[in-house]
VMD Tcl script that draws the C-alpha trace (Angstrom):
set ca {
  {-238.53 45.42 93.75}
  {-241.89 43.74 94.59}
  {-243.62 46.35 92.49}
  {-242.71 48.16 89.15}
  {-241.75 51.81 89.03}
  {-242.65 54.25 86.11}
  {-241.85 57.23 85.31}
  {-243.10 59.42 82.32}
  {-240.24 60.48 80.50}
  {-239.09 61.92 77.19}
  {-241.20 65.07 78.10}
  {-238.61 67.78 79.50}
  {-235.71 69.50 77.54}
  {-233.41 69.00 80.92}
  {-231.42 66.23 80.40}
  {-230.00 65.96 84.21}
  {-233.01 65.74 85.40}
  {-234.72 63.48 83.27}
  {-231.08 60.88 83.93}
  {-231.82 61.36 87.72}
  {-235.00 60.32 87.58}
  {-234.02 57.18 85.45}
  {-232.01 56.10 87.90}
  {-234.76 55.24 90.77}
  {-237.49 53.65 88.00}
  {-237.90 50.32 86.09}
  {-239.87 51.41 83.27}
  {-239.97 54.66 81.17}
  {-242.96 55.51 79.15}
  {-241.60 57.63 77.04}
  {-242.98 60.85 75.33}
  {-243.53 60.23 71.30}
  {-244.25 63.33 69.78}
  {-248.12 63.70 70.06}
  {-248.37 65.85 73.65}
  {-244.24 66.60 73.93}
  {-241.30 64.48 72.64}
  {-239.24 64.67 68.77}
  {-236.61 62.99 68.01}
  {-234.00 64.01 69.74}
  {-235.43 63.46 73.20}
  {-236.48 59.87 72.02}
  {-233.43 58.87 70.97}
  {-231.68 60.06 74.22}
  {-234.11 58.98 76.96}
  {-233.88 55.42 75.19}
  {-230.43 55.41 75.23}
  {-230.42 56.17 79.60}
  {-233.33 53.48 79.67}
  {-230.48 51.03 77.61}
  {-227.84 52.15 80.24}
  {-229.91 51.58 83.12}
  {-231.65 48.22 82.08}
  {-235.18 49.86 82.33}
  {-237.96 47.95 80.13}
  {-239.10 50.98 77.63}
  {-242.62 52.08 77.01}
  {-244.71 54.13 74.49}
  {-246.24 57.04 75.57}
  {-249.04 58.74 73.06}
  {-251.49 61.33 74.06}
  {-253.15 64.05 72.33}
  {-251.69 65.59 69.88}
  {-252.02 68.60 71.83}
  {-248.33 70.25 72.50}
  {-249.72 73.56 73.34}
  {-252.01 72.27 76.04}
  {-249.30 69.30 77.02}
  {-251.97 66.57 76.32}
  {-254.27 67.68 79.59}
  {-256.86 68.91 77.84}
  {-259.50 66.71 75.98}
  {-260.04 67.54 72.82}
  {-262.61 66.18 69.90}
  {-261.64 63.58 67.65}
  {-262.97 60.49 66.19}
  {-262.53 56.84 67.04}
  {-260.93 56.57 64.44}
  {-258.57 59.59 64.72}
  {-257.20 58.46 67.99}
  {-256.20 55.06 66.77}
  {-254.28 56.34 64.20}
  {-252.15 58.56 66.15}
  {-251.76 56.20 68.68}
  {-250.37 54.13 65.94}
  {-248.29 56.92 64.80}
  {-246.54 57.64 67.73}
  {-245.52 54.31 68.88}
  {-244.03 53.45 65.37}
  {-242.18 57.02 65.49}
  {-240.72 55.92 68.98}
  {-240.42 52.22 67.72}
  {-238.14 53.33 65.21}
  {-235.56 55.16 67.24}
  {-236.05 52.20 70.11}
  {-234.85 49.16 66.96}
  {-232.59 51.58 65.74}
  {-230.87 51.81 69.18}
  {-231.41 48.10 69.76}
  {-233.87 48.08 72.23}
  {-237.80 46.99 72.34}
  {-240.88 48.33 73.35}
  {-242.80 46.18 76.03}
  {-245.44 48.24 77.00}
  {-247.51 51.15 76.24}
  {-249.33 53.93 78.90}
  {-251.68 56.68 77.35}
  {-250.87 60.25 78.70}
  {-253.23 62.85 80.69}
  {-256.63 63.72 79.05}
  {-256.14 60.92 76.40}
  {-255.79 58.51 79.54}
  {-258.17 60.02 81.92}
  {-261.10 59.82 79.17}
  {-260.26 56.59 78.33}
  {-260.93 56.08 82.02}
  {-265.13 56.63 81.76}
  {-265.63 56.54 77.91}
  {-265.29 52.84 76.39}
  {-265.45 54.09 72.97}
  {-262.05 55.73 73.58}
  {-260.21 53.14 75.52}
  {-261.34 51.15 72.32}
  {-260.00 53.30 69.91}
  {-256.63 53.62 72.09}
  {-256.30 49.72 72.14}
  {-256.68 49.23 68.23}
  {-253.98 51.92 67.72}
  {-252.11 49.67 70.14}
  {-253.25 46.69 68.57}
  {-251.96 47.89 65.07}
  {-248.67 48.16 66.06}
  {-248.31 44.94 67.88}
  {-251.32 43.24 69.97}
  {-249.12 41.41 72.49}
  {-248.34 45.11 73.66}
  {-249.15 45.25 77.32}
  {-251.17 48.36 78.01}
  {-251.14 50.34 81.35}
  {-254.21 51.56 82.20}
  {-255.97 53.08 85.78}
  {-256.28 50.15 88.18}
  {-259.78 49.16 89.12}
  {-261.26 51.30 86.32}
  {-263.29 50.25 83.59}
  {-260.90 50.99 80.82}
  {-259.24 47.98 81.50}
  {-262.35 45.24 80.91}
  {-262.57 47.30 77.56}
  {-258.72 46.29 76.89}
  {-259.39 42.49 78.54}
  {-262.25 42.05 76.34}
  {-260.04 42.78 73.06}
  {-258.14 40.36 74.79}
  {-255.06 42.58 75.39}
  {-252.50 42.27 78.39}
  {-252.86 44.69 80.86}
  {-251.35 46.26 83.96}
  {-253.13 48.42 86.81}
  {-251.24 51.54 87.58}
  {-251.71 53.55 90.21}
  {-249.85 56.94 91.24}
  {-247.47 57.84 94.53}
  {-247.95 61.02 93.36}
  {-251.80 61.76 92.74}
  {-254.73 62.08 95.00}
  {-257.36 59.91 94.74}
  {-260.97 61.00 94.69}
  {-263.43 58.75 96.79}
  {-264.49 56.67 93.70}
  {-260.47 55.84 92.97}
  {-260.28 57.94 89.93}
  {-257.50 60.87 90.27}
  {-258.69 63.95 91.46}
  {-258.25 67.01 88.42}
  {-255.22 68.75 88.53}
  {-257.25 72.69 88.72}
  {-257.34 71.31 92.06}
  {-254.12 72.87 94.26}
  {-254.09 69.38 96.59}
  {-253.95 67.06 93.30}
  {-250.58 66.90 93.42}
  {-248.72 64.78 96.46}
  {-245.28 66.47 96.95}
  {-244.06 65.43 99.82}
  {-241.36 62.29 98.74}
  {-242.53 60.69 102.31}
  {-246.11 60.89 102.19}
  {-245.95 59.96 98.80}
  {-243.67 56.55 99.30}
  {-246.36 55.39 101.97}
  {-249.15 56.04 99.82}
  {-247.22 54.09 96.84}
  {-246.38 51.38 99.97}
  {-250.57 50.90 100.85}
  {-251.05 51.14 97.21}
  {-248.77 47.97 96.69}
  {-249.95 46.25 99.89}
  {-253.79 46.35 98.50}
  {-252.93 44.37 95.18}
  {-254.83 46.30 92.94}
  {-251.96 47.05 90.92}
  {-248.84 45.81 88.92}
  {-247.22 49.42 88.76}
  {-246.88 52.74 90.37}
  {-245.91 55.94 88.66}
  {-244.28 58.85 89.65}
  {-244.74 61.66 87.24}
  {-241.20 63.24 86.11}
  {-242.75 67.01 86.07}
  {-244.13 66.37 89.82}
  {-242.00 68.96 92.35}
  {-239.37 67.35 94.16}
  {-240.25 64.05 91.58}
  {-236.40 62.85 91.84}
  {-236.27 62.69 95.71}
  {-240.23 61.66 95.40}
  {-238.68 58.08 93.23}
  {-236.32 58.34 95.68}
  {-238.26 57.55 98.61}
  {-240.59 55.37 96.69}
  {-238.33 53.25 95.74}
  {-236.28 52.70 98.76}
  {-239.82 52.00 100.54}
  {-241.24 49.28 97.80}
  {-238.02 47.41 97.99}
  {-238.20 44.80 101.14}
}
mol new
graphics top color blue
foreach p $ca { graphics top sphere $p radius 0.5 }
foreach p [lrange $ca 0 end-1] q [lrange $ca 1 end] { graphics top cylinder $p $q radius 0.2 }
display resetview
């Protein structure tokens, strides 16, 4: 692979699924219990990542399980850090226990796409982050702001960008109340994920694991990003 692969996982009570997808990714950002996720789903999506040799990641978002996490919602600075914090060190736990490590960590839906345009909030996600462990590498929009805010706490970062999203014409992803936000098709979406990789911009590409057709959409992705 000349690119990493994510997938958001952790997030979906079917099991077979969830292992399918696993099998066409190199990192899983896994759900921890703010937007979807409990135990039990922690515990076994970090046990496929083990199996499969995938590099584990924390996924926190709003703790918002009604709306999954896509809506934005009011809280303080200070209030997001701390369950940022919270949910990585409830996945971290299960990840030890199982003998594994988190690497990295990738905000979910509103949580991320706010963080995109408001500073104050990438800030508070990155000293939740930093809490837990500062060498945490933190995956944020490539080309957006959100990631100077993270470079200037002097975090690591990585640029994502999606196979599976359309872009708007300032490269932030265009809303989901939109019917075309969505890229289903597994072929259209492996050559956007191929001219995404060409351009640079980023280190990894996500497929979402709730996306129709997402398992044949990896699928193609991944047989197209490895030359």
């Amino acid at each position: 692979m000349k690119i990493d692969l994510n997938c958001d996982m952790g997030e979906l009570d079917d099991a077979a699924h969830e292992a399918a997808l696993m099998a066409y990714i190199t990192s899983a950002n896994i759900a921890c219990g703010g937007h979807a996720g409990d135990a039990q789903t922690m515990e076994r999506t970090t046990r496929l990542a083990l199996e499969r040799g995938v590099r584990i990641g924390a996924h926190p978002g709003y703790p918002d399980r009604e709306n999954f996490g896509r809506l934005e919602i009011a809280m303080t600075a200070e209030a997001i850090a701390e369950t940022v914090y919270e949910q990585i060190a409830r996945l971290d736990e299960v990840v030890r226990r199982l003998g594994g490590t988190i690497v990295h960590v990738k905000p979910h839906g509103a949580l991320y796409n706010v963080a995109v345009r408001d500073a104050g909030v990438a800030r508070a996600i990155a000293q939740g982050v930093e809490r837990w462990n500062p060498r945490t590498t933190l995956f944020g929009l490539a080309g957006s702001p959100m990631l100077d805010v993270w470079r200037e706490m002097g975090m690591t970062v990585a640029g994502e960008a999606f196979a599976d999203r359309r872009y708007e014409p300032d490269r932030t992803l265009r809303s989901r109340k939109f019917a075309d936000a969505l890229i289903t098709n597994p072929q259209e979406a492996a050559a956007q994920a191929v001219r995404l990789a060409r351009e640079g911009r980023a280190e990894t590409i996500c497929v979402h694991g709730d996306t129709p057709g997402s398992v044949e959409i990896l699928k193609a992705c991944r047989e197209a990003l490895t030359w």
